[in-house]
N, C-alpha and C positions, 0 to 999 in steps of 0.2 A: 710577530709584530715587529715592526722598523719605523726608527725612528730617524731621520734625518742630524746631520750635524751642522753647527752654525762657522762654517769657516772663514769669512769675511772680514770680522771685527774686532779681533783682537790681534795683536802685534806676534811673529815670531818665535818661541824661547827668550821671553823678557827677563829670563831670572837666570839665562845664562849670565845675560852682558847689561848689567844693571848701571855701567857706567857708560855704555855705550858699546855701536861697535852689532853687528850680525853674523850669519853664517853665508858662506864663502857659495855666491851665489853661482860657479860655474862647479859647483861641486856634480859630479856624474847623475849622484840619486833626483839632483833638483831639474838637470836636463834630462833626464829620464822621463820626468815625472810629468813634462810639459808635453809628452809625446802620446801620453795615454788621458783617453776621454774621461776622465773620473764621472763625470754628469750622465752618462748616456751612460754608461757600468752602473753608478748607483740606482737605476732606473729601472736597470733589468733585475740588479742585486735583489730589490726589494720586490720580487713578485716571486719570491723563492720562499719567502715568509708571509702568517697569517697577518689581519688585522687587531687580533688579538693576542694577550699574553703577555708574557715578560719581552722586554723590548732584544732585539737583535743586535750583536757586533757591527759599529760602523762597516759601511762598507771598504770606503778608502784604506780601513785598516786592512782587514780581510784579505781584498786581493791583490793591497802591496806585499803583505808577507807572502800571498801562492808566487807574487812573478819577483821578490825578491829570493826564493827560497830555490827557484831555478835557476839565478842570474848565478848565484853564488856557491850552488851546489850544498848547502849547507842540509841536514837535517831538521826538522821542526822542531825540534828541542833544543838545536843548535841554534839555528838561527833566530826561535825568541830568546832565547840567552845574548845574541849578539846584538839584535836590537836594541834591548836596555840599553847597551853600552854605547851607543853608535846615535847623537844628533839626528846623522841626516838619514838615514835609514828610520828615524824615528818621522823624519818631516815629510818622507816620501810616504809613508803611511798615516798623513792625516794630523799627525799631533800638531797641535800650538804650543804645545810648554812641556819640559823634559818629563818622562815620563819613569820613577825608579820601581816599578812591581811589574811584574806582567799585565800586560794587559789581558791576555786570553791564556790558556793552559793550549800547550802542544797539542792534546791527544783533541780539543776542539777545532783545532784546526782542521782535522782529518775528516771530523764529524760535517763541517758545513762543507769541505767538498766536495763530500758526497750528497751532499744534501741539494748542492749548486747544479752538479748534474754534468755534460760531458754538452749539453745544447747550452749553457753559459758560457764555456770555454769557447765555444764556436762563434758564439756572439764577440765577445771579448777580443778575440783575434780579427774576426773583423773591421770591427769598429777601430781597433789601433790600425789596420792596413790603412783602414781608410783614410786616417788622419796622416799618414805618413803619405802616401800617396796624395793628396791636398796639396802637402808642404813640399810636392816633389823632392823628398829626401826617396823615396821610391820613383825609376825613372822606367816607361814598359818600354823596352829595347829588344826584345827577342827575346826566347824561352828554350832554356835546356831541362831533359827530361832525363829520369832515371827514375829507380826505383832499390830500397834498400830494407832490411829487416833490422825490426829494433830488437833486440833479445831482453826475453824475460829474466827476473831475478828466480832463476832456479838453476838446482845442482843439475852437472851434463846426468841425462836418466840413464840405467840400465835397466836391464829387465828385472833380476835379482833386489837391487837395490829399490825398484817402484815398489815390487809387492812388498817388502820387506816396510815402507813409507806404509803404506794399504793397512799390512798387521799392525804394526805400534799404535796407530791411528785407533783400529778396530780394537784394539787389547785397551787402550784406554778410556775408548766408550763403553764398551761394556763393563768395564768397573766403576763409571759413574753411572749409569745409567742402572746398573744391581745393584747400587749403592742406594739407589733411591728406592728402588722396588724393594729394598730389603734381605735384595740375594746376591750374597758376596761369596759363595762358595763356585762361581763358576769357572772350571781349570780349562785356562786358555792356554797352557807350556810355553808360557811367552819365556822362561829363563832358558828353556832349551832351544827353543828358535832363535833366541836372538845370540843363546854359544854357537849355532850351526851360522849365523850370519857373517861374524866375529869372525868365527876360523878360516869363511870364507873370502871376506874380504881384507883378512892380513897377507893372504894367499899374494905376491907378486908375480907366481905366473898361472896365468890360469888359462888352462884347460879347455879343447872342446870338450871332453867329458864330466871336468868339475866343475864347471857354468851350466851343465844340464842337472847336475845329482843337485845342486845348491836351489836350479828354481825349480825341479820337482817338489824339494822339501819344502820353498816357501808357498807352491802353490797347495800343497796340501795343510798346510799351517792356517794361512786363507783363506781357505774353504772352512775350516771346523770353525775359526773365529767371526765367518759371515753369517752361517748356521747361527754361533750363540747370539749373535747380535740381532738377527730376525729373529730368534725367538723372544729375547727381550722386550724388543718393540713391540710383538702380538700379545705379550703378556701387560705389561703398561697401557694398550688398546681397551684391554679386556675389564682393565681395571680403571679404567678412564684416567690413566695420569697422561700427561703433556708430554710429546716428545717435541723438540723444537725443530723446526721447516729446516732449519739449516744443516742440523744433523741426519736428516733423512736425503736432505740433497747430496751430503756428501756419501752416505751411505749405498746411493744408485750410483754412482762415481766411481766407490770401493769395486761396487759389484761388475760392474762394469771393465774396468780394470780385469779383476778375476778373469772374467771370461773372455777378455782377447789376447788375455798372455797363456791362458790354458789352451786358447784355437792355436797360437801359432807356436805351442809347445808340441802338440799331439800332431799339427802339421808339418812341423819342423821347419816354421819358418822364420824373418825377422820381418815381415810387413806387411799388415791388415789395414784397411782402410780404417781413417776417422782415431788415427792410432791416438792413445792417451799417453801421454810423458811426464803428466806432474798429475800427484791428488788433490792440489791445494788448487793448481790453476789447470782445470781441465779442460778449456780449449786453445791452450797452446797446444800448436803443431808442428813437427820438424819442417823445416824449409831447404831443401836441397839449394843451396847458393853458388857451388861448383867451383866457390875457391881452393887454392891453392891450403892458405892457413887454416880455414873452417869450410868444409867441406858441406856441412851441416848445420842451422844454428835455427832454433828454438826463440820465437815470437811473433808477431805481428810484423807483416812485409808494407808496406808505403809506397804509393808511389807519388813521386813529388818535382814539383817545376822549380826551378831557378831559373830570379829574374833581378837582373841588375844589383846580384851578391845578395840579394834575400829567397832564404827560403823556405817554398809553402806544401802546404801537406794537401794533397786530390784524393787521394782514396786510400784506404787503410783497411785490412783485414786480416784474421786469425790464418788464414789459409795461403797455401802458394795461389798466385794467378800468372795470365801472362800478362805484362806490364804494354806490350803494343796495342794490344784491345784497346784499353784503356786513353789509349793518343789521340783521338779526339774528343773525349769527356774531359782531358785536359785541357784542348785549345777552346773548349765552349767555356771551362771553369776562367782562364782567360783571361776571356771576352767579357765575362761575369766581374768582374776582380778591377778590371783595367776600362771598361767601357768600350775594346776596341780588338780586333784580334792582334797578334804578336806579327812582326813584320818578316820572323823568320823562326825556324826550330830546328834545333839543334840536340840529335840521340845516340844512342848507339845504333847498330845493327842493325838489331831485332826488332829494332820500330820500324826500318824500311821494310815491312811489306807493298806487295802490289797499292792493295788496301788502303793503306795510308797516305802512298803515294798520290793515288788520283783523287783522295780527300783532299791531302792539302797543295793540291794544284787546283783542283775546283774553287776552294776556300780564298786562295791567293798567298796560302805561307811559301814562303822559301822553306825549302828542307835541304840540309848538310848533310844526306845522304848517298857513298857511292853508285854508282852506277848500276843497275844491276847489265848481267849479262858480259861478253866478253869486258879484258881489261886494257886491252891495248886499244890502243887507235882512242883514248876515253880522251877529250876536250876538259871533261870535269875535273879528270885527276891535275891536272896542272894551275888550275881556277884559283887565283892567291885567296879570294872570298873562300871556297872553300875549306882549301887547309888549315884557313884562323880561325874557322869555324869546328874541327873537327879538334884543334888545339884548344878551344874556347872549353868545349867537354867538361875539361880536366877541373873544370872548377865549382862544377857540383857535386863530385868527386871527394875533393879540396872540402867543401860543406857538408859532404856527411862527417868524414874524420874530424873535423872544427865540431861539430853538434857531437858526436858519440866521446871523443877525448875530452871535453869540457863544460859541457851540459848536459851528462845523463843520460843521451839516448843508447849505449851501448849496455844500459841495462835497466829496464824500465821498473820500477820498487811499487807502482803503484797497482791496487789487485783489481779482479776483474774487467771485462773486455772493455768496459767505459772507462776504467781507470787507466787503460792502455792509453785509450785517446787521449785524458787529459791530460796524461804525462806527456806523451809526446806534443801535442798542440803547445800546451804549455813550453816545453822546452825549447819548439824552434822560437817560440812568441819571443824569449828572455833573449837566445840567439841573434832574430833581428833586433830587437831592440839596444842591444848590443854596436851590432853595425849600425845604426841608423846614430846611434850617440856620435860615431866618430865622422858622419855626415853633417851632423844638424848645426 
């Protein structure tokens, strides 16, 4: 159930300043605040909730605290702590008059996000473009593309170290789960596996041959604690107790695990398809990035347009792709976004294929890309438009390290693949809004 609030009719924080006197109306949170649809958000807020029941968390509270909790990197525990304290962080979320208790507990916070879904945040972000774009504080001047991965909040994986994740995991379900059945006698040698762990990983050099003895022993550890763990569950089956959906999901996970570090034990390799790198978030997947300082890196890749120092998120997945495919689902996203196509685009390389070329020559984009074929005798290379155009780059570049150094996205805390999205939607959202403060 939702219930609406009456924001209209009453004054301020009247018991700040009872002699007179208000709050400092070019304060950041209060032009922020002018910038997001509160009315068209409360609208969609409220179809996330029944008609019945105990009534729901204002909205304007709700998802000031999600896009304050980005603006300012703070944690949720943190940042309702900071709100008490804070006027206008109180006013950008709805309040009329000071507010000294919580309004919400942290850990519900967490709760209605997922409850809101990753197609609110979707909404959400639109609806602010939209209004910034209105106010031409968004100007469509031409679009640069790129494409970047946001890394998961997990440890770098080894092989040794995942199974060794797999065991603890398993050694601890099955002593609640016998705990319940009544059978506590089942010898998992979790103190001996986890001394062979130990000695392995004080180890400072290690070994092709001591990285092989270390995941033979965890994969045989593995195995007998997956064994007692299936038998468990068929015993609790038999006996009609509950085993919960989520411990069997991660249980096929476990299993799963097992058997592709035991394929490319027995095959002697390092790379199976569909490889698994975390127990907890199993469809992260390494993304070869080919730099210099991270060769490798673990999350969801994006591929995303910059447009007049804002920037938007086009497509997002657990998996590597090639980001030139993608270069004209970009210029339709747009056309979508803007009403009109971009007058020019601006990529790397790897976007100039043939392909894309005599797309957006048909379409009518200018592309800033060189020439293909020989380099001499080239017209283009000398093109002053050009050069500013291939110098212009550098500044979606510029906006990934802006978003991943001070917004979050260099390591995403929120779990599962929908919570990837509205972490990062979210964060570029706090981002523009951001820029758009030092426009408006």
């Amino acid at each position: 159930m939702y219930r609406p609030k009456d924001r209209t009719t009453r004054p301020l924080f009247p018991e700040l300043f009872p002699f007179g006197g208000k709050l400092d109306e070019q304060n950041r949170w209060f032009r922020i605040a002018e910038l997001i649809p509160w009315q068209d958000l409360e609208d969609e807020y409220r179809k996330a909730f029944s008609d019945i029941g105990r009534p729901a968390k204002d909205a304007q509270l709700v998802i000031g605290l999600l896009l304050l909790k980005h603006m300012t990197g703070l944690s949720d525990r943190e940042l309702v702590a900071e709100v008490l304290e804070n006027p206008y962080m109180q006013a950008f979320c709805g309040f009329r008059s000071m507010a000294t208790e919580e309004a919400l507990e942290a850990s519900t916070l967490a709760k209605i996000r997922g409850k809101l879904g990753v197609s609110f945040f979707r909404y959400m972000e639109r609806k602010t473009y939209d209004v910034l774009i209105e106010r031409r504080i968004i100007r469509a001047r031409g679009m640069l593309m790129d494409a970047t991965v946001f890394p998961e909040a997990i440890k770098y994986p080894n092989d040794v170290g995942l199974l060794n994740d797999v065991r603890e995991w398993l050694v601890r379900s099955i002593r609640r789960l016998g705990k319940t059945l009544g059978m506590t006698g089942v010898r998992t040698y979790k103190r001996k596996a986890r001394q062979e762990y130990l000695k392995f990983a004080k180890k400072k050099a290690k070994t092709k041959k001591t990285i092989t003895r270390a995941k033979k022993a965890m994969l045989q550890y593995v195995r007998r604690n997956l064994r007692q763990m299936w038998e468990l569950v068929e015993t609790a089956r038999r006996r009609r107790k509950k085993v919960y959906e989520a411990v069997m999901k991660r249980l096929r996970v476990a299993g799963e695990i097992f058997r592709q570090q035991r394929e490319m034990y027995m095959k002697k390799t390092h790379r199976i398809a569909d490889r698994i790198v975390s127990l907890h978030r199993p469809y992260v997947r390494p993304i070869k990035t080919g730099k210099l300082a991270k060769d490798t890196e673990f999350g969801a890749k994006g591929a995303l347009a910059h447009v007049d120092g804002f920037l938007f998120l086009d497509h997002l997945k657990h998996k590597a792709f090639n980001e030139s495919e993608l270069a004209v689902a970009q210029i339709r996203a747009y056309k979508e976004r803007f009403g009109k196509l971009p007058p020019y685009m601006a990529a790397d390389q790897k976007y100039g294929t043939r392909e894309n070329r005599e797309t957006m020559g048909a379409l009518g984009v200018r592309t800033a890309f060189k020439p293909l074929g020989r380099k001499s005798k080239e017209l283009q290379k000398n093109d002053p438009w050009f050069k500013a155009k291939q110098k212009e780059r550098n500044r979606i570049e510029g906006a990934f390290g802006n978003g991943k150094e001070h917004y979050g996205l260099d390591r995403v805390r929120y779990t599962g693949e929908s919570g990837t999205e509205i972490w990062v939607r979210a964060s570029l959202l706090a981002m523009n809004l951001k820029t758009a403060l030092r426009r408006a």
